[in-house]
N, C-alpha and C positions, 0 to 999 in steps of 0.2 A: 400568651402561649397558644399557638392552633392546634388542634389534633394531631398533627403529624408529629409535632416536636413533643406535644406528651408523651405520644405512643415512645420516641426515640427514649426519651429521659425513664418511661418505666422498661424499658429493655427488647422491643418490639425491634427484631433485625434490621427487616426491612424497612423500616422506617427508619431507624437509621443510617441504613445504605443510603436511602430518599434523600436526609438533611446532609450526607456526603457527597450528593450528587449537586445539590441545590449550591454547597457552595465552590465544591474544583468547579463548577459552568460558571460561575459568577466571577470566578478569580478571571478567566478567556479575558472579559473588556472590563475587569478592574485597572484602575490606573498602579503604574508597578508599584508604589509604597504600598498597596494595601492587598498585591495577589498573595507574596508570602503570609499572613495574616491567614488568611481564606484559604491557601492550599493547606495552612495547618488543622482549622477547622473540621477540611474536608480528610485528612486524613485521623485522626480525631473518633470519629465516626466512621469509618471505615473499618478504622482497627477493633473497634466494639462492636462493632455486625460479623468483623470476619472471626474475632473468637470465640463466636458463638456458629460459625462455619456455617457464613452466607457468601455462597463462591464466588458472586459478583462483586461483593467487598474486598473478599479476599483479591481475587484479579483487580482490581483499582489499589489498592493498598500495595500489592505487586509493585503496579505501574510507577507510583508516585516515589516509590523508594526506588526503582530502575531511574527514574530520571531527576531524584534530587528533588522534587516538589514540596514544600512544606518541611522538608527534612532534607539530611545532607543525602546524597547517595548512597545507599548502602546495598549492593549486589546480592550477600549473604541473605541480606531479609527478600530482596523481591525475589529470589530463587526460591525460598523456604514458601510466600505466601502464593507465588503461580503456580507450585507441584503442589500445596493445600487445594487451590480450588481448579486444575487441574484435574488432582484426582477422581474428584466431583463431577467430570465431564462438560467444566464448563470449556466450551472452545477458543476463544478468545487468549486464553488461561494456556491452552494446549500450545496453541499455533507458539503465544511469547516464548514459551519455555521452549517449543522447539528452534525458533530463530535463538534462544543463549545458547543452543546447543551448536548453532551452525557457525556463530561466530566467534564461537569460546569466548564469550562475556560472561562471566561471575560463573563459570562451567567449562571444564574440560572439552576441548573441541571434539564433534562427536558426528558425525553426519548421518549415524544410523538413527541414534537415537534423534537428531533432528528429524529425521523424516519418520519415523515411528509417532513423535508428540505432532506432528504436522497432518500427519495419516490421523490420529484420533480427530484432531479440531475439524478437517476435514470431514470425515464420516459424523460429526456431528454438527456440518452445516454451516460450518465459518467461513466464510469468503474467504479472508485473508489464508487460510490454512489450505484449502482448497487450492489457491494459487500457489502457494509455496511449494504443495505438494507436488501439484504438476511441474514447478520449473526443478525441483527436486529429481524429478523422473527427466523432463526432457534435456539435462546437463547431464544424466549418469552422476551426479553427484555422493550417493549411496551405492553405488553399483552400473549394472548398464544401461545406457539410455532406453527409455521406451515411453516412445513419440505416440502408442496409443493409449497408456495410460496419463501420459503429458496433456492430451488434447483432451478424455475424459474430462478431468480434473477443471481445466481451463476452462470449460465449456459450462460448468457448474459452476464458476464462481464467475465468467462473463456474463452470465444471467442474475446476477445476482447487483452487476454493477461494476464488478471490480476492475480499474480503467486497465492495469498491471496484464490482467488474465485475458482482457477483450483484444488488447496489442497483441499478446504472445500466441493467441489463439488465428487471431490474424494470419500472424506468418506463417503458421501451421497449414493456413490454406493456402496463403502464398504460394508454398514450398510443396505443398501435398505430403506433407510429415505425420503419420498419425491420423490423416482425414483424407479423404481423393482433394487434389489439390483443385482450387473454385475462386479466381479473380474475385467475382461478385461477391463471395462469403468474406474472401480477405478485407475488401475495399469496406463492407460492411462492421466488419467488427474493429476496423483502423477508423471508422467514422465514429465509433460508439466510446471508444477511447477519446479519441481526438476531441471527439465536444467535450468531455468531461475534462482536459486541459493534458494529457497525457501528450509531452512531448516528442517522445520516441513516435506513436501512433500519429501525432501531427505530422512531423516528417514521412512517416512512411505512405500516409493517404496524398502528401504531396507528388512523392514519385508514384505513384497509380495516377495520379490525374497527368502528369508530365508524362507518362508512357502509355497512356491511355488504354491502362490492364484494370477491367472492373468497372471501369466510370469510363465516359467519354474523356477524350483529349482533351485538356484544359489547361494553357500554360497559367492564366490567369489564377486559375482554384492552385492549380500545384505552389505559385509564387504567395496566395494566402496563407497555407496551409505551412511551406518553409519560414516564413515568417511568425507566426503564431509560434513554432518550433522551437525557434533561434528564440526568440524575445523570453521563452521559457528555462533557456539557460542549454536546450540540448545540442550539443554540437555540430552534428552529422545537418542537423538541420541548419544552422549556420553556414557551414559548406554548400549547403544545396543553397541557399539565399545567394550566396557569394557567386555561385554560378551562374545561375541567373540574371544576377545584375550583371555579369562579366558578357554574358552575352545575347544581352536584353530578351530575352524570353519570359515573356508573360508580364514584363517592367522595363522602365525607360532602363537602357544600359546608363550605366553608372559605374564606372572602373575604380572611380576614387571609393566610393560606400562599398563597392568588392573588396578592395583591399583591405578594408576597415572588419568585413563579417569573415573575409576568411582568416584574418590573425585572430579574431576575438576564437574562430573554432579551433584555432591551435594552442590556445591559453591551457 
């Protein structure tokens, strides 16, 4: 037994949290007879760190019971253990509870309090919450739109990585919504999405290099970049492939593999 698993077995949280961590990551590339085994483990230890009201247990104990991990699904309990370590200001914890609230999962569908539990995650630095908050503001979804706190928002959790926030932040400049609108800034945060696999942001740095807004004229980079798009499942980028092939810009034309990418973006 190593110290960490003592610490867990005489009642040390965190270390318990630790030995729940060590095995949901081991369950990822376990082979499937042995993930349920190991998400139970990990939940196991979760639930002994979280009742002893360690928020980051309690948020993974959350999780595993929102998605059936280790145990059957149970709504009722991941509501009860995200609003425990929730309250606690963990954000992670904030943003989930406020996405139950926005899509009425195991919660009365609720958009204020969505963006109430999304505003705290946010103000306490969570990407994800950060993003939510801002497309919260720039859809008026709680109320009226407001494209400068949409773009705030975005912009704190584009720095932070988040590919979601670097897209939507994009268009923002695109469009001059919420920020003086700047090709260059757009092109730049559709690239920073785009590398990171963000399909919407593929397609959209494709049409800036096709229309040569922000970047030079590139039919070539535009037909990479629709590609990449499509291959990732998004539509709009399918169509733009489809077009291109249809009328060889940036790739040999090809009418028959047109037809092929634009029924697949009608699917």
């Amino acid at each position: 037994m190593d110290e960490k698993e003592q610490k867990a077995f005489e009642g040390d949280a965190f270390a318990q949290c630790a030995m729940g961590d060590d095995y949901f990551f081991e369950a990822f590339d376990a082979d499937i007879e042995y993930k349920d085994v190991l998400y139970k483990k990990a939940l196991y230890w979760y639930h002994r760190a979280a009742q002893k009201g360690h928020a980051a247990s309690q948020y993974n104990l959350a999780y595993q019971y929102e998605h059936g991990l280790g145990t059957d699904a149970d709504m009722e309990q991941a509501v009860y253990w995200y609003r425990r370590s929730a309250h606690q200001g963990y954000g992670a914890a904030e943003n989930n509870l406020g996405h139950l609230y926005e899509t009425g999962n195991g919660l009365p569908q609720d958009y204020g309090q969505a963006l109430h539990w999304y505003g705290r995650a946010a103000r306490h630095d969570d990407a994800d919450g950060q993003c939510n908050t801002a497309i919260m503001y720039q859809f008026g979804y709680a109320g009226k739109r407001d494209y400068d706190k949409a773009a705030y928002w975005y912009a704190q959790a584009a720095e932070k990585g988040n590919a979601i926030a670097q897209n939507n932040l994009g268009y923002l400049y695109e469009t001059g919504r919420g920020v003086p609108q700047d090709w260059e800034l757009a092109a730049h945060w559709y690239y920073e999405a785009a590398m990171a696999g963000d399909g919407p942001a593929q397609n959209n740095l494709g049409v800036l290099y096709r229309e040569g807004h922000g970047v030079r004229h590139d039919l070539c980079q535009a037909v990479y970049w629709f590609v990449q798009s499509a291959a990732s499942g998004y539509k709009e980028g399918m169509k733009n492939y489809a077009h291109a092939l249809e009328k060889g810009e940036g790739v040999e034309k090809d009418t028959v593999e047109a037809a092929y990418w634009r029924q697949k973006g009608k699917e």
